[in-house]
N, C-alpha and C positions, 0 to 999 in steps of 0.2 A: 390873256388879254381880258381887261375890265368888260363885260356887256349883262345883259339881263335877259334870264329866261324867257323867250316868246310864250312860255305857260304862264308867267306874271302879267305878263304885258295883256296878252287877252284878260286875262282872269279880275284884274286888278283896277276899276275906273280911277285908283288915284294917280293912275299914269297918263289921263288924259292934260294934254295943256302940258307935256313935261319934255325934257329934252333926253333923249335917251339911245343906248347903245344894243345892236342886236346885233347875233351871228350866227347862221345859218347855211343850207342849201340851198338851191334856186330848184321850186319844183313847177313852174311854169313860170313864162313871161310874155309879155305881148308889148310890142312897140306902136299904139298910135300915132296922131298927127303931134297933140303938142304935151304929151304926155305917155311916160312908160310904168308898166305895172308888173312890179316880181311878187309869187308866192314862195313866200320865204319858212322854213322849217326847219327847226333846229333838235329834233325829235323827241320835246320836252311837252309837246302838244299832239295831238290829231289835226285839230285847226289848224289852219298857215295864217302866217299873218302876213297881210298886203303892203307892200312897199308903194310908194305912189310917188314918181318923180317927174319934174317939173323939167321938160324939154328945152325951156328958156335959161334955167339955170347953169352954172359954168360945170355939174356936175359930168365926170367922165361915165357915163352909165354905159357904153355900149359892151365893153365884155363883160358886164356881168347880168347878162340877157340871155348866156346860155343856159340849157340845164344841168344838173349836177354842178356848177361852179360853187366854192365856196364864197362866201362874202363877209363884209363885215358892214352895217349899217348906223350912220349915225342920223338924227332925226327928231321931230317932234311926235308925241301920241298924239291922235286925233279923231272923233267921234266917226266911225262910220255908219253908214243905212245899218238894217236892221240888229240893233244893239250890237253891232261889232265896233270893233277900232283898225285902222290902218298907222300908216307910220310917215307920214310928208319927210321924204329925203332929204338932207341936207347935205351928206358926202357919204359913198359908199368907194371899199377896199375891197379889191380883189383879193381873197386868201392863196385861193387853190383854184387854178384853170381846169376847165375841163371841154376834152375836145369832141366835134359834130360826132360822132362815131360811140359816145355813152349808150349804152345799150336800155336804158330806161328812160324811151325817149316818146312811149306812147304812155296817155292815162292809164289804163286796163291793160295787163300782161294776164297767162293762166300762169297760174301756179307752179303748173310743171315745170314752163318757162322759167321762170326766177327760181328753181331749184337748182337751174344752172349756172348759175351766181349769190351764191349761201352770202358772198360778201357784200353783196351791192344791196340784196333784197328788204334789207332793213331800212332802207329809204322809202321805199314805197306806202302808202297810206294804212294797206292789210296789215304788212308784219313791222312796223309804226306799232299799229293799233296795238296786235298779240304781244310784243315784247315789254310793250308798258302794262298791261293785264297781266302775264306771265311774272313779272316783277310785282303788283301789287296783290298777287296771290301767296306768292312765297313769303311777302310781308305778315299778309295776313295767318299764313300758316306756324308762321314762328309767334306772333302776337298770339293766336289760341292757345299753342301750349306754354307759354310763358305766362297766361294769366292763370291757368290750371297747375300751377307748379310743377310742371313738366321738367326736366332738366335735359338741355340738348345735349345729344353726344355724336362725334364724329366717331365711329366705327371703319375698321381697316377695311381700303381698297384691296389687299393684297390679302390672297387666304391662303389654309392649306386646307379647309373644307369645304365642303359644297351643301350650302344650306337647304337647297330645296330636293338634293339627293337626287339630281337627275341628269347630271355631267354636261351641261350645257355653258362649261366655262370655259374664258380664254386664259390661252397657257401664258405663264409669268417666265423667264426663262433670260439669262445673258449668253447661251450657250449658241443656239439657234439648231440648224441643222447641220448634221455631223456624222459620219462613220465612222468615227472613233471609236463608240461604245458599242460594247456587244449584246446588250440589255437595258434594258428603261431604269432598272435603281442605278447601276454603273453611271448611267448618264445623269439622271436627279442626285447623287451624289456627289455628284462635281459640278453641279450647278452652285448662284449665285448661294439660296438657303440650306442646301444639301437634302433639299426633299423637293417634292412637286410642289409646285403653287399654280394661282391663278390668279383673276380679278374677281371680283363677289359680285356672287349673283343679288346679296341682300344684307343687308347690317343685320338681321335681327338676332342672329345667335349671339354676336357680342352687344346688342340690343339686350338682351337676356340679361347677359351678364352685368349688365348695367342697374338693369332693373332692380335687380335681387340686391342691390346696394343701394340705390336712390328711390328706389321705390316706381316712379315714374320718371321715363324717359322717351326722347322720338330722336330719329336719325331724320335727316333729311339732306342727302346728297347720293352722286349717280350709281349705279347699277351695271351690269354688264353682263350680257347671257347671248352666248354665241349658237341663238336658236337660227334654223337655216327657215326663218318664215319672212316672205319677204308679202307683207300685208298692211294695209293704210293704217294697222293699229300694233303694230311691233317695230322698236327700234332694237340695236346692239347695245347701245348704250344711252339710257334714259334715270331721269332725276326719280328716287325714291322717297315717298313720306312713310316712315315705319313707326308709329309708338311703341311701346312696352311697357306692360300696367300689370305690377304687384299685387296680390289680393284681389285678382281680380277673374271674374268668371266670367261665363259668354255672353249675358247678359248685360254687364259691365262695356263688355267692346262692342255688342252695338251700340248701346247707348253713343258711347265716344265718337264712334265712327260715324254716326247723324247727327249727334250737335257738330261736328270738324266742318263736316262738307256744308252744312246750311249756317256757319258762322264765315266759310270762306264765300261765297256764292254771293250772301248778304253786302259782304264788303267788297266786293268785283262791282255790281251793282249800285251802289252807294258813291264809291270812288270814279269809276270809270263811265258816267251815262254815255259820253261821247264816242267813248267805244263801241259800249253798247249797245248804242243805237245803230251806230257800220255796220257791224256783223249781223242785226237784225235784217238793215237793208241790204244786208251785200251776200249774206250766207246762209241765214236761216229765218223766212218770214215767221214770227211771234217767236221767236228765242224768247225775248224779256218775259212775256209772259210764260213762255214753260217753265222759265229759273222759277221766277214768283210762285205761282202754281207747285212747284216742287219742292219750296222750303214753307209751303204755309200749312201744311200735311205731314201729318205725322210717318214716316214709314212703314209700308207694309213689312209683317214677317212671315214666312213658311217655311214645310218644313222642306227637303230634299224630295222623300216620300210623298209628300202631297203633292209637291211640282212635277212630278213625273206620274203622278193619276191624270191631273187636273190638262197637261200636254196628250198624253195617251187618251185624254177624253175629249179634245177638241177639235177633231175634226178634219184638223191642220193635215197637210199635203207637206211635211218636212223633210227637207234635201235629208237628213242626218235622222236614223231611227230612235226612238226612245223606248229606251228600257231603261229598269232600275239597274243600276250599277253604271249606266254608261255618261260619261262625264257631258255636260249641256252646249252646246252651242251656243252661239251665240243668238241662230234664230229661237233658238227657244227659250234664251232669256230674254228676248226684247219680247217675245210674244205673255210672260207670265207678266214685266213691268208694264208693257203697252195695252194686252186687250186683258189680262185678268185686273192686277191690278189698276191698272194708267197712272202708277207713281211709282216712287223708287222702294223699293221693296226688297229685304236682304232674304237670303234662301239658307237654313241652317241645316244640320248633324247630313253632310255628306258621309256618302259609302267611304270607308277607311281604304281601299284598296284605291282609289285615284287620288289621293288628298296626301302630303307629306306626313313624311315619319314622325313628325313631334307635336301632332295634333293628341289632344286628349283621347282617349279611348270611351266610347259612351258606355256603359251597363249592356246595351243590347251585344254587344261584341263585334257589328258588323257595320257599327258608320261613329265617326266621329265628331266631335264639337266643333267644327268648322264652320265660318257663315263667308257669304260671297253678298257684294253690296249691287244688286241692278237697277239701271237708272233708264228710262223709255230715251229711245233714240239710240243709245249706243251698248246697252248688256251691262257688263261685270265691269267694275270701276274701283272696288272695292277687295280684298280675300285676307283672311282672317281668321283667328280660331283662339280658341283656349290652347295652353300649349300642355301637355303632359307632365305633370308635377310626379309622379311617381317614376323613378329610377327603373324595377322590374319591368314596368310595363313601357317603358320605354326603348328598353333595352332589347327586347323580347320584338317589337316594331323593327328596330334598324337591324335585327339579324334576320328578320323574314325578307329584309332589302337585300342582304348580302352587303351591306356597308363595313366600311374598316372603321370598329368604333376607338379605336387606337387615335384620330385624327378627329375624334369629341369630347378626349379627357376631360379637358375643360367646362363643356356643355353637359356632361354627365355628373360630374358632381357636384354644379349646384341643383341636383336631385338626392344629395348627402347631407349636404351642410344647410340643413336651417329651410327646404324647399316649402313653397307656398304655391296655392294656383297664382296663376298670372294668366295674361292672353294681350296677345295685339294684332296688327292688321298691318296690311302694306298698300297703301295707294301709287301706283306710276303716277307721277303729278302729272306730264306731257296729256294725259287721255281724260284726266278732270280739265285741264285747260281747252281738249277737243270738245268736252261736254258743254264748256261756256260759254264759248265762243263759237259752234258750230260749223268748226273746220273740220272737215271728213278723212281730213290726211295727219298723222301724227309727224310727219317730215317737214309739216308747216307750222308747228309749233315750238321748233328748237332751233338755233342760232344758225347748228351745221347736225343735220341727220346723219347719223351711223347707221346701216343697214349692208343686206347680204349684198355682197360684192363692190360695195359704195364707200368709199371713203375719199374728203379731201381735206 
């Protein structure tokens, strides 16, 4: 049906004095004496725009006074108090009834509450807000690398490797469960591929492969890691931003990895004030300003080594001991972004022994070219590294793993044919979208959360 986004209609004063078509929800209404008023929202705005009908007129207004009904509005635009517009009724259509018993029937829900309807909760003004910012993030993340000659690559959901070498995938499988077989190859044998598979925990290996042809490239779609952590900052399955950069050393990926986040942040801020301003009032008093504050500064760098002096010398009463070699918490990365440096700050050359098999190996022999991106407020946002361009010394890593390097052919020799340094990084976009927006639950940033024991 012909009508006009409520985002034009507020947005646009040449709609005032016009006759015009809207279709939306009812997110509140109220029936006066000789006049009734719907908040109308068609999820193209945060704003609602006002219907305003004239209780004299022959208009049939009274079912669509509920909430959640659909509608369809026909009408004039017309000047309201403070630089707004309302819409004077002229005939409104019932689309879609909805009955007393809609379960979004106060202002203010908690969270948890609308976690128990993933389908309805996008009406609401919060996940309103997040879905339209969540959408002009992703915009903006495919505009960054598309002006940097980036080439997008869709990389397989379905592996038979496991990139991060630490078996936290879900199995792929038409077989299901069976006694038939009397052993696990008898059984992958007769499966769909005739070998194990799974879901990927991350594109980057055929990121790689990509790379060592285009030179540069970034994946950006979901992930899956069947880790049993059931925490406000781990889903099962969550959206991946990975580049993969040719010629390129550690120095290179941070660079990348600080212009990305402060050219996405910039455009969230630019595009979205209205949002922006909610989540200020509604989630995090001075969010606007920490974003600001956070891209007008250059990022701090250090090394692993110094971060575990500089924690061991603070004084700090930490849940989680620090020692060299033990991998950081997350209190102790918000204490080097928050009280050392108070901006976002990347940590580089991790100990080789917590970091994956395909990071570059350093000269000192005991930590790698790795860096991790932390940001005040929430830790690690960012992990990354130079990847190991030499074959031996690669090879030489994944058998100290015990890896079956039989299911890397592929990844081992583009360390034969023509190898170069390279390096990239992987951002969970869900947990930059917590950083923007100042939602403390990553279950409240995606359409329908996957998590331990949760699926709908």
């Amino acid at each position: 049906m012909k009508h006009i986004d409520i985002k034009e209609i507020i947005a646009n004063p040449e709609y005032i004095g016009k006759a015009v078509t809207v279709c939306g929800w009812v997110r509140t209404a109220r029936n006066s004496k000789n006049v009734a008023f719907i908040e109308l929202n068609d999820g193209t705005s945060l704003k609602h725009l006002q219907i305003v009908i004239d209780k004299a007129s022959d208009i049939d207004f009274e079912p669509a006074l509920h909430l959640g009904t659909s509608i369809k509005v026909e009408g004039e635009v017309v000047q309201a108090r403070q630089d707004s517009v309302e819409i004077n009724a002229q005939s409104i259509t019932v689309i879609g009834t909805c009955p007393p018993e809609y379960p979004l029937q106060k202002k203010r829900h908690t969270l948890e509450f609308l976690r128990t309807m993933p389908h309805l909760r996008g009406r609401t003004n919060t996940f309103n807000a997040i879905m339209r910012v969540r959408s002009v993030m992703a915009q903006a993340l495919h505009r960054y690398f598309a002006e940097r000659n980036f080439v997008y690559i869709n990389t397989p959901l379905i592996t038979g490797s496991d990139c991060e070498g630490a078996g936290e995938m879900f199995q792929v499988t038409t077989i299901g469960y069976s006694t038939k077989y009397e052993n696990e190859n008898d059984y992958y044998a007769d499966d769909f591929f005739g070998k194990k598979a799974g879901l990927s925990v991350s594109g980057q290996l055929e990121g790689e492969v990509a790379a060592m042809a285009m030179g540069k490239i970034y994946t950006f779609g979901p992930s899956f890691r069947a880790e049993n952590s059931n925490t406000p900052k781990h889903l099962a399955e969550f959206w991946h931003v990975e580049p993969e950069i040719a010629f390129a050393e550690i120095g290179d990926v941070i660079e990348e990895a600080e212009s990305m986040i402060k050219y996405v942040i910039r455009t969230v801020l630019d595009t979205c004030p209205n949002e922006m301003k909610f989540f200020d009032a509604h989630f995090e008093n001075g969010l606007i300003d920490r974003l600001e504050d956070l891209i007008s500064h250059e990022f701090g760098v250090i090394s692993y080594t110094e971060a575990i002096k500089l924690l061991q010398e603070s004084g700090e009463d930490f849940a989680y001991p620090v020692d060299w070699g033990c991998d950081l918490q997350t209190e102790h990365e918000r204490y080097i972004a928050e009280k050392v440096f108070k901006k976002a700050v990347f940590v580089t050359d991790y100990p080789k022994e917590i970091k994956s098999f395909y990071m570059k190996q350093n000269p000192d022999g005991k930590t790698v070219a790795a860096v991790d991106l932390l940001v005040p407020g929430v830790g690690e946002i960012i992990g990354g590294s130079e990847r190991e361009a030499d074959y031996d010394k690669l090879v030489a890593a994944m058998e100290e793993r015990n890896m079956n390097l039989s299911l890397y052919t592929d990844y081992l020799e583009l360390r034969k044919y023509g190898s170069v340094p390279h390096g990239g990084f992987g951002l969970g976009f869900e947990r930059l979208i917590m950083y923007v927006t100042g939602v403390s639950n990553i279950r409240d940033v995606i359409l329908y959360p996957r998590t331990v024991g949760s699926i709908r």
